[in-house]
N, C-alpha and C positions, 0 to 999 in steps of 0.2 A: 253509184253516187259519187261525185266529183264535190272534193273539198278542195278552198284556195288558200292558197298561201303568198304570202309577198318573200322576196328573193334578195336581201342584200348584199352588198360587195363591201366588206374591210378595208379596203382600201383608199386611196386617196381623198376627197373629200367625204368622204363614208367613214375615212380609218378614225373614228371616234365612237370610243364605247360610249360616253355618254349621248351622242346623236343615236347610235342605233337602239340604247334600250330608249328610247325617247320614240322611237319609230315602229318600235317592236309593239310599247304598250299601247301606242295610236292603233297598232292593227287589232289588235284585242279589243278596244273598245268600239272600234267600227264595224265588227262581225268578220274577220277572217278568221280562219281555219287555221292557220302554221306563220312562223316565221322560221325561216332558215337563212345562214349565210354562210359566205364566202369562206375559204379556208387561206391564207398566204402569211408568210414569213415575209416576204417583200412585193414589189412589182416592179414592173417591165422599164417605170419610171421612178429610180432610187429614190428621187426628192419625196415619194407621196409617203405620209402616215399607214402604217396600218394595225390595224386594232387585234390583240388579242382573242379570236373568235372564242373559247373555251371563255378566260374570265368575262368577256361580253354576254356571252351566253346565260352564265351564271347569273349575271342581275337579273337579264331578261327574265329567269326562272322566278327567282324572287319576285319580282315582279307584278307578273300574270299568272293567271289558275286552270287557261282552259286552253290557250291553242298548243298546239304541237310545234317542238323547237328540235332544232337541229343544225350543224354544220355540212354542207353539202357542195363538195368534199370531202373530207378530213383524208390527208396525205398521209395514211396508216406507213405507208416503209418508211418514212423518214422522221417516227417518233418510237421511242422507247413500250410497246404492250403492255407492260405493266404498270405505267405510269397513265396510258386510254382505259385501259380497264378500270384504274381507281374513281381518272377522273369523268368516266360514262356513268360510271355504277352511283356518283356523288349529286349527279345532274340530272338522274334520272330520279334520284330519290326527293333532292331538292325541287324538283318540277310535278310531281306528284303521279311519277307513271307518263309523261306526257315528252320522251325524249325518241326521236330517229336517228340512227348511230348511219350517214353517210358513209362510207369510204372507198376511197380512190387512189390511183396513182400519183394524181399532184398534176398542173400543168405547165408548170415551169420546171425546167433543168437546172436551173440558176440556184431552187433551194433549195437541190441535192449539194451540189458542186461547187458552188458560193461556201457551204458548211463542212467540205472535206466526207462528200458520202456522194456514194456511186450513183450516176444519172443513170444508166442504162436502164432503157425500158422493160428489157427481158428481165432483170434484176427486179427492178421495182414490183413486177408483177408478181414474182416469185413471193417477194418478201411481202406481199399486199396477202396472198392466200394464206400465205404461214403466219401473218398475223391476225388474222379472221377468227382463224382455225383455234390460236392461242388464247383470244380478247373474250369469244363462247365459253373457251374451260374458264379462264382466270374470273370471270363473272359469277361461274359457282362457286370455283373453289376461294374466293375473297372476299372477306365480308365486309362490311356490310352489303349486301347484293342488290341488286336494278330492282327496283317494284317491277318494274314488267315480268310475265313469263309468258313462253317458257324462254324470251327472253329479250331484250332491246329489238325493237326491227332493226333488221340493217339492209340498206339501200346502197345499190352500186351502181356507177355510172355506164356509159358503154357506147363508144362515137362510130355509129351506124357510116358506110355500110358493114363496117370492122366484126369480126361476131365476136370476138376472145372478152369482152366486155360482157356482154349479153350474156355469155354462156358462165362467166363469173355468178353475174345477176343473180339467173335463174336456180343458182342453190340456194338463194337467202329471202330474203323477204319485200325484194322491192327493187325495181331501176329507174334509171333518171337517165333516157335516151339524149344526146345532141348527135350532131349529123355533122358532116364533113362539105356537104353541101350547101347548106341550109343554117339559119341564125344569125343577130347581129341587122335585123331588119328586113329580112329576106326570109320567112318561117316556109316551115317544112307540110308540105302538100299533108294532106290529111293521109291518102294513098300511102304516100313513103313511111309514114308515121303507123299506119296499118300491116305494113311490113315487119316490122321492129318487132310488135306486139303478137304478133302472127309467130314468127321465129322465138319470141320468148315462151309462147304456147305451145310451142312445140318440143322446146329444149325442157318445162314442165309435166307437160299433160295437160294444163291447164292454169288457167289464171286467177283460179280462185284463189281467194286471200291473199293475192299476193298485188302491191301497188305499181302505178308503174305513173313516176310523176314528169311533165313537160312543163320546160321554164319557156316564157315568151310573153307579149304584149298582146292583151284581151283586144285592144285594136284593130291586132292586125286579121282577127275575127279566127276564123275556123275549131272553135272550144268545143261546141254540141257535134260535130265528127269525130274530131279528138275521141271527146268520151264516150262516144258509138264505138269507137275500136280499141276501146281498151283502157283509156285516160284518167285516171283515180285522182290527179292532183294535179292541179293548175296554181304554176311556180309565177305568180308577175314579178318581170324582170325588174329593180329596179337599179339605177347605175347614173355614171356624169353623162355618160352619150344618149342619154332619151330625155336631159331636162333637167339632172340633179338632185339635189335635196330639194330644193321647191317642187317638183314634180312628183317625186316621191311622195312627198308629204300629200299632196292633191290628192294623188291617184288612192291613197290609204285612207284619206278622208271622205272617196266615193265610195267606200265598201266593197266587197267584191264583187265581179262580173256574172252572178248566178243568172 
């Protein structure tokens, strides 16, 4: 079964918590599945806003009762674990069970090295597993603990044809494939997309229970292949380059693509 979710970006004309819980509870009330967003500290364009994804998220939770919420990313090396662990375990419990713990490397250099913390990839990745590792214990040992058990799912990302993502992935509960190829208008063959899933099956044994979500434009069509190879969550992109917040708002108000 394929659940949808709508996909926000924090930042620039988006970087408004009050627009995104305004967008988040349109999708709950027009039958999707998740709201997830963007995770930055800045962007590539100083001038633009961007919104607190954690306290955004928190209203969103207030909010709404029923879709699943998440940040997808969250830049796990370049925050404090003890400080993700309080506030997953706070969000999960405010949201009623209904939280996906993303985490990633982060896609800009700027909000390691802008903040006086090491860009290096090798580094980041390092500190991404050893905070994984730590964010599982500190969820038992810290109370008040996640409604979820036996515990938050967490979703890792992994930019195909790269595997060192994937193989991250495949210990946890969930991946969120982009391509190096592919995205940005140009979506990813179904085939190559069957590749990813193929290799996550294999780094498993198998793909039971575990998700594996694609962000893209129902549009650009190819969703019923997707979920033939594997596709548990269809991420619609939404952002300034396919239309804005009036688009946005349209597309959330057509319901999802089932």
């Amino acid at each position: 079964m394929v659940h949808f979710a709508v996909g926000l970006p924090n930042v620039g004309e988006f970087g408004d918590p009050v627009l995104l819980t305004e967008l988040a509870v349109a999708a709950e009330e027009h039958g999707w599945d998740g709201v997830y967003l963007w995770d930055h500290l800045l962007y590539h364009d100083r001038s633009w806003p961007v919104a607190s994804p954690v306290v955004t998220l928190s209203a969103i939770a207030a909010r709404t009762s029923r879709v699943r919420l998440g940040i997808l990313m969250t830049a796990l090396p370049r925050r404090r674990v003890q400080i993700v662990a309080k506030e997953s375990a706070a969000l999960d419990r405010l949201s009623g069970g209904r939280l996906v713990f993303g985490a990633g490397l982060g896609s800009m250099d700027a909000e390691y090295a802008d903040f006086g913390e090491d860009p290096d990839l090798k580094a980041r990745a390092a500190r991404l597993d050893d905070g994984l590792r730590d964010l599982t214990r500190l969820w038992a040992e810290l109370p008040p603990p996640p409604v979820q058990r036996p515990r938050i799912p967490i979703w890792c990302p992994g930019r195909w044809p790269t595997r060192a993502g994937f193989r991250r992935a495949a210990r946890w509960d969930g991946a969120m494939p982009t391509f190096h190829d592919y995205g940005h208008g140009r979506p990813v063959p179904p085939e190559e997309f069957a590749r990813v899933t193929g290799y996550l099956a294999e780094q498993r044994g198998s793909l039971d229970g575990f998700d594996v979500a694609l962000e893209g434009r129902a549009a650009d069509g190819h969703i019923d292949a997707y979920a033939a190879a594997g596709m548990t969550w269809w991420v619609e992109a939404m952002g300034w380059w396919r239309g804005g917040i009036a688009d946005a708002r349209a597309t959330i108000a057509a319901g999802p693509p089932r």
